[in-house]
Residue, then its C-alpha position, 0 to 999 in steps of 0.5 A: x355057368x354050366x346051370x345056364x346052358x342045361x336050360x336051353x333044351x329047345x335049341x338041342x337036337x335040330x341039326x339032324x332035322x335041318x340037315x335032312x331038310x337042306x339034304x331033300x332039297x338038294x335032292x329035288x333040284x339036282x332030280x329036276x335039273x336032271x330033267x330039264x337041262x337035257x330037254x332045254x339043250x335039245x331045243x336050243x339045239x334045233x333052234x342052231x340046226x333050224x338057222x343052219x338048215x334055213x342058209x343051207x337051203x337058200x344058198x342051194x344052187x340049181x334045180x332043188x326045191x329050197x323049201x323041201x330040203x329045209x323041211x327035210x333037214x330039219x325033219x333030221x335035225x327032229x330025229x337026231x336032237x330027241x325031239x318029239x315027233x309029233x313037233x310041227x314043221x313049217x316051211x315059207x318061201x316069200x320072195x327072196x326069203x323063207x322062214x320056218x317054225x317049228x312048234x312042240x311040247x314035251x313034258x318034263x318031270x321035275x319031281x319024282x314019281x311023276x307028282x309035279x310035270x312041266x310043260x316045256x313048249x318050244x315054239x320057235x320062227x327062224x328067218x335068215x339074216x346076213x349075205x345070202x338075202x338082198x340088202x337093200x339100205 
């Protein structure tokens, strides 16, 4: 018995090599998650803050034009979510209605040192939906 298990020299000493294998890789996606998940909350961010701003706006009453203070709050919502700020904002009235849309990239390393960089292209249009517009059914 004891014969047989001297001749396996192929299946000794793997452990060490498949624990530094599955280690590196739990390494290299926490790094990227570590990355990327505050870039992706940050833009889910704006789209809520872009929504908010956008009803604001249209149930502003009075003199204040609804199209500058939706840009502005918007403007705000850039500065205080990381986002970039050569982002694009645009602001439509049509009607009774707005949109905007706002467009930006940011790049994102998920490997280290800079050897792999991801893209991360947010390119979002919001229009109101609800109580605040006309409903006609």
């Amino acid at each position: 018995m004891n014969h047989s298990v001297k001749h396996r020299s192929s299946e000794r000493g793997s452990a060490a090599i498949k624990f530094l294998i599955v280690f590196v890789l739990i390494l290299l996606t926490a790094n990227a998650g570590y990355n990327y998940v505050p870039v992706a909350y940050n833009a889910e961010n704006l789209k809520g803050d872009m929504q908010a701003a956008l009803l604001q706006g249209l149930a502003l009453p009075g003199k204040v034009n609804p199209v500058d203070n939706v840009k502005i709050r918007i403007q705000k919502a850039i500065m205080q979510n990381d986002i970039p700020p050569d982002a694009i904002v645009e602001v439509k009235a049509a009607g009774n209605s707005m949109s905007a849309h706002v467009v930006y990239s940011t790049p994102v390393n998920l490997l280290p040192f800079g050897m792999y960089r991801y893209m991360y292209n947010f390119d979002q249009t919001v229009t109101p939906t609800g109580f605040l517009l006309k409903q006609n059914n």
